[in-house]
C-alpha positions as CSV (number, residue, x, y, z in Angstrom):
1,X,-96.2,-16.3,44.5
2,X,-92.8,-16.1,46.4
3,X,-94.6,-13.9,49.5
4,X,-97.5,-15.7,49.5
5,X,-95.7,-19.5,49.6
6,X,-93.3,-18.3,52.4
7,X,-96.2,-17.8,55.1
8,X,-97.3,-21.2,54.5
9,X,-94.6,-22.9,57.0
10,X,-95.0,-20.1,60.3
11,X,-97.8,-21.4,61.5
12,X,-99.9,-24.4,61.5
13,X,-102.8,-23.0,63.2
14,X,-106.4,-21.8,63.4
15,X,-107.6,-18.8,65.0
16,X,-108.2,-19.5,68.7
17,X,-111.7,-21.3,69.0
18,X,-111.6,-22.2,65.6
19,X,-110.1,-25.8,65.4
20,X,-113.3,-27.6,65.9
21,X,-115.0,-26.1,63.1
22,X,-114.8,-27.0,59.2
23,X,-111.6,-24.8,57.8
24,X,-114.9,-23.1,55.4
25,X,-116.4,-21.6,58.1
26,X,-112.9,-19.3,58.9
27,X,-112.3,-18.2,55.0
28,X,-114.1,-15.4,55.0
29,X,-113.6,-11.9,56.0
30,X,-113.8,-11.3,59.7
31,X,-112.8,-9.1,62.2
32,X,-109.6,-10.1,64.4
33,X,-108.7,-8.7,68.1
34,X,-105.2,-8.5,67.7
35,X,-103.9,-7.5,71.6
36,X,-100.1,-7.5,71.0
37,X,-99.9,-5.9,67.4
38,X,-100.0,-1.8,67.4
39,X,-99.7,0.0,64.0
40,X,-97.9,3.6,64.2
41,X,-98.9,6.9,62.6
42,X,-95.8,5.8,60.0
43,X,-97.7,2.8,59.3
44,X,-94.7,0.5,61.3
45,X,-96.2,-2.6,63.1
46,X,-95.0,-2.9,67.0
47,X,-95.0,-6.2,68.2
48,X,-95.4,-6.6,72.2
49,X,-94.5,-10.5,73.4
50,X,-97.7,-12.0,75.6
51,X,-96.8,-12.0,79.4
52,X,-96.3,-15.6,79.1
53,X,-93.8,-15.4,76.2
54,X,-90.9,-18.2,76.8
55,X,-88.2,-20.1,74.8
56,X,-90.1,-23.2,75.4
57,X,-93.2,-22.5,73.7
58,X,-92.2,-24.3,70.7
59,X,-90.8,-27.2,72.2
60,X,-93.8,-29.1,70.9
61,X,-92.6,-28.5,67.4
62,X,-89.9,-31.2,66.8
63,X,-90.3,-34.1,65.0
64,X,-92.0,-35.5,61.7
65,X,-95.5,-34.8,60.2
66,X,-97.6,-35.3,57.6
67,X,-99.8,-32.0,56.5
68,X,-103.2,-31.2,54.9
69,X,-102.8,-27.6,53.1
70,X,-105.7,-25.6,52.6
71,X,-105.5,-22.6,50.3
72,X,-107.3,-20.1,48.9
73,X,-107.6,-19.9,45.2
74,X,-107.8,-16.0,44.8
75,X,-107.0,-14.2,47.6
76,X,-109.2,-10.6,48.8
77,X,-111.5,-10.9,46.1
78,X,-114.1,-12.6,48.5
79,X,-113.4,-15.7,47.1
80,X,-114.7,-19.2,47.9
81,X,-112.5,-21.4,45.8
82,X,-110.3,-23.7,47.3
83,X,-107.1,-26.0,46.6
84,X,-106.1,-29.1,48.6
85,X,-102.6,-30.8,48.9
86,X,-100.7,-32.9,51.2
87,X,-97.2,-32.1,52.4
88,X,-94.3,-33.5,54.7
89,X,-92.6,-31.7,57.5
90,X,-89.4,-32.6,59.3
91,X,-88.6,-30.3,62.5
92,X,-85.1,-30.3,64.1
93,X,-84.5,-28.5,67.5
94,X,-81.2,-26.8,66.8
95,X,-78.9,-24.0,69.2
96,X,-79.6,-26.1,72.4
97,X,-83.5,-26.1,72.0
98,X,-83.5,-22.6,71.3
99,X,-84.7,-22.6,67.8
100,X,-86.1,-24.9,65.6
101,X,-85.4,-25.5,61.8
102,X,-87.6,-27.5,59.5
103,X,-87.8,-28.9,55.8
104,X,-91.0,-29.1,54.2
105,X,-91.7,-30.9,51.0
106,X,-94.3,-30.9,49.1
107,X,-95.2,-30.6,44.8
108,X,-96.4,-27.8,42.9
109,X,-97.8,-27.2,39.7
110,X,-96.0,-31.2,39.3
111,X,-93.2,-30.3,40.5
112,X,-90.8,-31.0,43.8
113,X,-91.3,-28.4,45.9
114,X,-88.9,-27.4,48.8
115,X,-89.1,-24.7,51.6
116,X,-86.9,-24.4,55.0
117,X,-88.2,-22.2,58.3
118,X,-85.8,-20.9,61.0
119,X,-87.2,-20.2,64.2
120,X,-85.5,-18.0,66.8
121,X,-86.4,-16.8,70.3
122,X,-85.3,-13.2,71.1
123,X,-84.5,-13.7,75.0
124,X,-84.8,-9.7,75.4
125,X,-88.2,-8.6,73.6
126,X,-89.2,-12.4,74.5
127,X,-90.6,-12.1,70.6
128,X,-90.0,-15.1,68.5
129,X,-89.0,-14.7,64.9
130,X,-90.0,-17.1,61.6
131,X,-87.8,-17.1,58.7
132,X,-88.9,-19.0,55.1
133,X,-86.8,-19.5,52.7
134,X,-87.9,-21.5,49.7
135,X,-86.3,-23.7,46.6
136,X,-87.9,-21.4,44.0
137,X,-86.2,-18.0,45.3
138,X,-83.3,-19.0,47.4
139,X,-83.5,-16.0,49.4
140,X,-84.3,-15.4,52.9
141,X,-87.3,-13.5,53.4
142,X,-88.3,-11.1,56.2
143,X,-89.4,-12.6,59.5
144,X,-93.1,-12.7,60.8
145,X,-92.4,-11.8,64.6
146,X,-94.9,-12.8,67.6
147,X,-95.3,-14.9,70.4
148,X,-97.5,-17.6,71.9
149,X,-100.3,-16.5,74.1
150,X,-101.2,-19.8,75.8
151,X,-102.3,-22.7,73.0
152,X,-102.4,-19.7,70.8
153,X,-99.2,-18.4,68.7
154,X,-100.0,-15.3,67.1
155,X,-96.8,-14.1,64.3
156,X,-97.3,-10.5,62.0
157,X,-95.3,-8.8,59.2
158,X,-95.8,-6.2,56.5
159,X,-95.6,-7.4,52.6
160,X,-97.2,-6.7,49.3
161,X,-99.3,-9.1,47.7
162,X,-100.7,-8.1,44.0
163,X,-99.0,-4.5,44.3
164,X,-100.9,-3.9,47.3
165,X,-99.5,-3.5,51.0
166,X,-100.6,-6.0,53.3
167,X,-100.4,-7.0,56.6
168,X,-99.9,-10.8,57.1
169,X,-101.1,-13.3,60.4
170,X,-100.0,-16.4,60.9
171,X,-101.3,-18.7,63.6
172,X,-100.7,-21.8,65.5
173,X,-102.9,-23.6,67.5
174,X,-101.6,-26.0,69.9
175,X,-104.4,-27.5,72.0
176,X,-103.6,-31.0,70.7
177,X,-99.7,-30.8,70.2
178,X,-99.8,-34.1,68.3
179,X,-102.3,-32.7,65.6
180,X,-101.6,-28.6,65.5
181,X,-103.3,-26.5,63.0
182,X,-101.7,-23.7,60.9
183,X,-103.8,-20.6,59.2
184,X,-102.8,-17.6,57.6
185,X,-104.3,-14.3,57.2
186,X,-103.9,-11.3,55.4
187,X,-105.6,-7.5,55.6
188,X,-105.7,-5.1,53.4
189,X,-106.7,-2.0,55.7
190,X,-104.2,-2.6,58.3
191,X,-105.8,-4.9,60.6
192,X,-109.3,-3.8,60.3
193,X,-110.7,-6.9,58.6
194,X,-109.2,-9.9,57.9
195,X,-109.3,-12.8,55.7
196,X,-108.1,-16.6,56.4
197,X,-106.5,-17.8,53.0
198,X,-104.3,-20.6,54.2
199,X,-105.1,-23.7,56.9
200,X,-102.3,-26.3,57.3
201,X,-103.0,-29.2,59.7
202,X,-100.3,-31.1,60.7
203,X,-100.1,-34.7,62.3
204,X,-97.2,-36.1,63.9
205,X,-96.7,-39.6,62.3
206,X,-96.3,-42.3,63.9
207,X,-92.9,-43.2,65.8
208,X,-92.5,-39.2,66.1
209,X,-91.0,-39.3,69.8
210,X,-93.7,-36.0,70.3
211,X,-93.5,-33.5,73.4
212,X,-95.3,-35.5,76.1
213,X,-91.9,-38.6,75.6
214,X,-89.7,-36.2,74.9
215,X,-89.9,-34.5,78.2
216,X,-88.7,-37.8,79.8
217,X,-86.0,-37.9,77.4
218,X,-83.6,-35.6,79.3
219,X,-81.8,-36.2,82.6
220,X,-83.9,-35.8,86.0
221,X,-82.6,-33.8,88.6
222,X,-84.1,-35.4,91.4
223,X,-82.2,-38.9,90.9
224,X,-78.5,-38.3,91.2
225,X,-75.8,-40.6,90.3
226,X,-74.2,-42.6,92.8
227,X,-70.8,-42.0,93.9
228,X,-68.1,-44.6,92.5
229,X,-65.7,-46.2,94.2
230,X,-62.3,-47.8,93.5
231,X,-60.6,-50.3,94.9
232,X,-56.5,-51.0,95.6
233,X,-56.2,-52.3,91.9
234,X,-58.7,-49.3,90.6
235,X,-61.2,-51.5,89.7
236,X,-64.7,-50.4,90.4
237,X,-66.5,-51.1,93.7
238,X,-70.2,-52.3,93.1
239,X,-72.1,-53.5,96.1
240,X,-75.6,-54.5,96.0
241,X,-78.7,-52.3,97.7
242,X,-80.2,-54.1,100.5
243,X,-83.6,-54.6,98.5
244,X,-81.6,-56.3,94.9
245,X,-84.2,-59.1,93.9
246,X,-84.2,-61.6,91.1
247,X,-87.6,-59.7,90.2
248,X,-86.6,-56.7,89.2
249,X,-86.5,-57.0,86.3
250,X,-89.7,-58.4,85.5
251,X,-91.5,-55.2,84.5
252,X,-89.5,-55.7,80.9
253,X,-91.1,-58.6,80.0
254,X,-93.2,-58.7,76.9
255,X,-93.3,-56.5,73.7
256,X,-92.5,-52.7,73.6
257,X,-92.0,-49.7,71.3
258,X,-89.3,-47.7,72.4
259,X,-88.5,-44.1,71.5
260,X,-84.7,-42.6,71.4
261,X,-82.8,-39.2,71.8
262,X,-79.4,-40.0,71.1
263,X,-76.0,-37.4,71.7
264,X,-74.8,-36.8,68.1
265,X,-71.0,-36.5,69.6
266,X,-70.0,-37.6,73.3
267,X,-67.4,-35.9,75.8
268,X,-67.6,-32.9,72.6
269,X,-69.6,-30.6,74.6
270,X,-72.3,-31.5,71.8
271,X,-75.8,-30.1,72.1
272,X,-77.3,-31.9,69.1
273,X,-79.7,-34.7,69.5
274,X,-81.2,-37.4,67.2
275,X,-84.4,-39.1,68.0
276,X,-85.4,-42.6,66.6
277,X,-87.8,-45.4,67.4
278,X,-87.0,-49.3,67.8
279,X,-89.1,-52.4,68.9
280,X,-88.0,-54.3,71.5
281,X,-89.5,-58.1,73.1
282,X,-88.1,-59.2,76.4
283,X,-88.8,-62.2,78.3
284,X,-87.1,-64.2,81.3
285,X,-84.9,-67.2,81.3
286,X,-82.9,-69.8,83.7
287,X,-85.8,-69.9,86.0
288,X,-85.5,-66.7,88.3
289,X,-82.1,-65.4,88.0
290,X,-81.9,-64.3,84.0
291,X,-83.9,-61.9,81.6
292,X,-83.1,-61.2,78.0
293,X,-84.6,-59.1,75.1
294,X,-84.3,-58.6,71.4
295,X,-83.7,-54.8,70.3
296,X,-84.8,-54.0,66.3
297,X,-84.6,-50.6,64.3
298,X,-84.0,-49.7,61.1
299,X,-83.6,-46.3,61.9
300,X,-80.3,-46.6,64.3
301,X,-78.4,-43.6,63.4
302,X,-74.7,-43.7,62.1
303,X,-71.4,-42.1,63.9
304,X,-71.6,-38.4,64.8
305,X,-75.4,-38.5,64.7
306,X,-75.7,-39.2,60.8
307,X,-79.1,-40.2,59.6
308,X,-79.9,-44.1,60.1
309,X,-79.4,-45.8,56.6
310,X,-82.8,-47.9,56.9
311,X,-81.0,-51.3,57.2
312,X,-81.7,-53.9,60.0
313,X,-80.6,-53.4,63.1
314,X,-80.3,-55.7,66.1
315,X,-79.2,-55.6,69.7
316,X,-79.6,-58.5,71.9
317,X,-78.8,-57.8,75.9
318,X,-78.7,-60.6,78.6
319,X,-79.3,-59.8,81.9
320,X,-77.9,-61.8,85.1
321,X,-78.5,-61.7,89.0
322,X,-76.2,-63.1,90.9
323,X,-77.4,-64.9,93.9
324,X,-74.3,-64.5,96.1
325,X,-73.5,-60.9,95.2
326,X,-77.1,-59.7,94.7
327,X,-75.8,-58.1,91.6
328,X,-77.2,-57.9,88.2
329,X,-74.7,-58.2,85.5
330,X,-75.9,-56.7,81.8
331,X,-74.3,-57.9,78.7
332,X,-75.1,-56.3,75.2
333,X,-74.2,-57.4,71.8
334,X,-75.3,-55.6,68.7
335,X,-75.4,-56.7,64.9
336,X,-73.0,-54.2,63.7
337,X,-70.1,-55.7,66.2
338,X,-71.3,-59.2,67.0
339,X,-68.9,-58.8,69.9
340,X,-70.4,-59.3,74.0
341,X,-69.7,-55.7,75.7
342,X,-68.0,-55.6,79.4
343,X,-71.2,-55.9,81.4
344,X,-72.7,-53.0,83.6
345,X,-73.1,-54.3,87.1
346,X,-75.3,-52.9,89.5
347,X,-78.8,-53.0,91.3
348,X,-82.0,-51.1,92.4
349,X,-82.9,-48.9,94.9
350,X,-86.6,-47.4,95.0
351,X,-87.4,-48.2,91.5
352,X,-83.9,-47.2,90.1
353,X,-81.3,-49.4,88.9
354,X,-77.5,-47.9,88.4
355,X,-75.1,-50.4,86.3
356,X,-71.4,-49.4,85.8
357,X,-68.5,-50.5,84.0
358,X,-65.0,-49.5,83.0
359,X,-65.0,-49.0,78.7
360,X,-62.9,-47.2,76.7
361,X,-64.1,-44.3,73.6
362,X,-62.0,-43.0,71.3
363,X,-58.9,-44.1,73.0
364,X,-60.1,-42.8,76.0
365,X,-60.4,-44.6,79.4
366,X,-64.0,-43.7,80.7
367,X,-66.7,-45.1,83.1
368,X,-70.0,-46.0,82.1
369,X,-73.3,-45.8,84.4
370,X,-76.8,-47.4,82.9
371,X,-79.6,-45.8,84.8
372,X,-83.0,-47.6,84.4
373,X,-86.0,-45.6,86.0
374,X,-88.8,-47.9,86.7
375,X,-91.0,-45.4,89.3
376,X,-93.2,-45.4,85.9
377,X,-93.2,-49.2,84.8
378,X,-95.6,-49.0,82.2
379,X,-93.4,-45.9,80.8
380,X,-90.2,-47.2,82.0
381,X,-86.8,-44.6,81.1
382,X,-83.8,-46.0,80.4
383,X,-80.5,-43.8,80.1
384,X,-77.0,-43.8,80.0
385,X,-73.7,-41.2,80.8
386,X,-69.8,-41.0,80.6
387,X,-67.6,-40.1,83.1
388,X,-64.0,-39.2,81.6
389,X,-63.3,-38.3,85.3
390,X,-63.8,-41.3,87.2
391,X,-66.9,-40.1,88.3
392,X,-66.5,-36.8,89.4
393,X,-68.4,-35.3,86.5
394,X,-71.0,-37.0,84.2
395,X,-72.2,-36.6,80.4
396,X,-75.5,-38.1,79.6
397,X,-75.7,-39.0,76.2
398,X,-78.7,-41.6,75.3
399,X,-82.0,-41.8,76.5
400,X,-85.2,-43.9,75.6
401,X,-88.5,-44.1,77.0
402,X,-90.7,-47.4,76.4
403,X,-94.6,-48.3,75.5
404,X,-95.9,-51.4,76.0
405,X,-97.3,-52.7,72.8
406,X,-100.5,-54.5,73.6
């Protein structure tokens, strides 16, 4: 049933306390305390936001997952039969990570199934709202509206399910964000009694860059960039921190899995993002004064943030300190050029590194910063930014975080 299919997406949750437990034990009829839902004389619902309502609270969501549906066979007939099935679920964070947008797949009755959810925050009633639309309708249907009351998001709406009004629950349950549980519930004497009919629970695969990387992923405000310099030519001015070392490097050595966020368009004022995930094996050379690694992915996405094509991938970067200077020099070459890049130059201070170069993009003369952010070495963040402003003003427009494989 159209209704019935569209809840399925809002949340992957079980009722608060609940999550431990076999998904049997929650089927039945049972009463709810529902604190922030309040049913007029008119029979309209009014939907309060929890105190700790916020924009972030599905910033968790993002990513890829495979799911485990639950479902009731027959719905309020105090039914015991159930239906098992496994789905997919890919989550973008769209509008500046205001809202989220997913596409779930999954097959039914043998055939492809589709269905897409939109998820806004309303920054006045602090209420989020949960659109489904679905490839057997095409239409958009009404909103279940809630909010997230710690690890527990609570979402309610009014529908009609076998000619009878209803009142529909959906909730998530967030206490491991890497493996969050979806149930739905409807009632049939407005919120009295309850019954569960509908248990998702989702798993972020593997590679998924998931909320605990991705907050790393994003510029820190503590570390600013160093100013840059120029000298009578307008070349750039690099000298070395007093603590530049040979070693500094030698956290990178070995084998890691690395996890990107990538700007879709630079120097665009683009707030899209594409995450992907890539191996990478470093190890040192010529004695004390050089490093290198291999970079691999398949999923390396194309210009303008397109999807990665699958196809092999490699970078290969060589890094050199000189001993007079005290500068490290950092030369990249990737598969899809097979041409060296100007080199970054640069050194650490306190566990961060700053490289800069002179490049062009698009025609256009800009400066280039590498920042590597070693305070963490076993999670070690590397980024980079443009400067179309020799310096003044900075775009940052890849990050990756790295795990050591052992």
């Amino acid at each position: 049933m159209k209704k019935a299919l569209r809840k399925m997406f809002f949340s992957v949750a079980l009722a608060s306390g609940l999550a431990g437990l076999p998904l049997q034990a929650h089927c039945q009829t049972a009463v709810s305390v529902d604190n922030h839902l309040k049913i007029t004389p008119s029979g309209e619902l009014e939907i309060t936001s929890s105190a700790s309502s916020s924009a972030d609270d599905f910033n968790w969501y993002a990513g890829k997952w495979k799911v485990q549906n639950k479902k009731l066979t027959t719905r309020l007939s105090n039914s015991n039969d159930w239906t098992t099935f496994e789905a997919t679920d890919e989550v973008h964070s769209i509008l500046n990570g205001t809202a989220f947008m997913n596409q779930y797949k999954t097959t039914v009755d043998g055939k492809p199934f589709e269905g897409m959810s939109l998820t806004l925050f309303d920054a006045k009633t602090k209420l989020w709202k949960i659109y489904w639309a679905d490839s057997r309708s095409g239409v958009m249907d009404v909103p279940v509206v809630g909010s997230f009351d710690g690890k527990i998001g609570t979402f309610y709406s009014k529908d009609v399910y076998n000619g009878k009004p209803v009142l529909v629950k959906a909730q998530w349950d967030i206490t491991n964000p890497d493996k969050a549980v979806w149930s739905q519930a409807f009632s049939a004497d407005n919120g009295k009694t309850w019954e569960w009919n509908w248990h998702m629970s989702e798993e972020r695969l593997a590679g998924d860059v998931g909320p605990a990387r991705r907050k790393l992923l994003k510029a820190d405000p503590a570390l600013a960039i160093p100013a840059v310099t120029f000298d009578a030519h307008g070349e750039l001015k690099i000298t070395a921190s007093a603590s530049s070392s040979p070693r500094d490097f030698d956290f990178l050595v070995g084998r890691w899995r690395m996890y990107h966020r990538r700007l879709n368009k630079r120097l665009e004022n683009c707030q899209d993002w594409t995450e992907f995930e890539s191996t990478d094996e470093n190890f040192r050379i010529l004695g004390d004064v050089g490093d290198t690694d291999t970079y691999y992915t398949t999923e390396m996405p194309g210009p303008d943030g397109t999807r990665g094509s699958g196809k092999p991938f490699e970078g290969v970067t060589v890094r050199l300190f000189d001993t007079k200077t005290k500068l490290w020099s950092l030369y990249w070459v990737a598969s899809n050029v097979s041409a060296l890049d100007p080199p970054v130059v640069g050194s650490f201070e306190n566990n961060v590194g700053h490289f800069f170069c002179k490049d062009t993009f698009k025609g256009r003369d800009v400066i280039v910063v590498f920042r590597w952010d070693v305070r963490d070495k076993d999670n070690p963040v590397w980024s980079q930014a443009f400067s179309a402003d020799k310096g003044k003003t900075w775009e940052w427009n890849w990050y990756n975080v790295s795990e050591r494989i052992k």
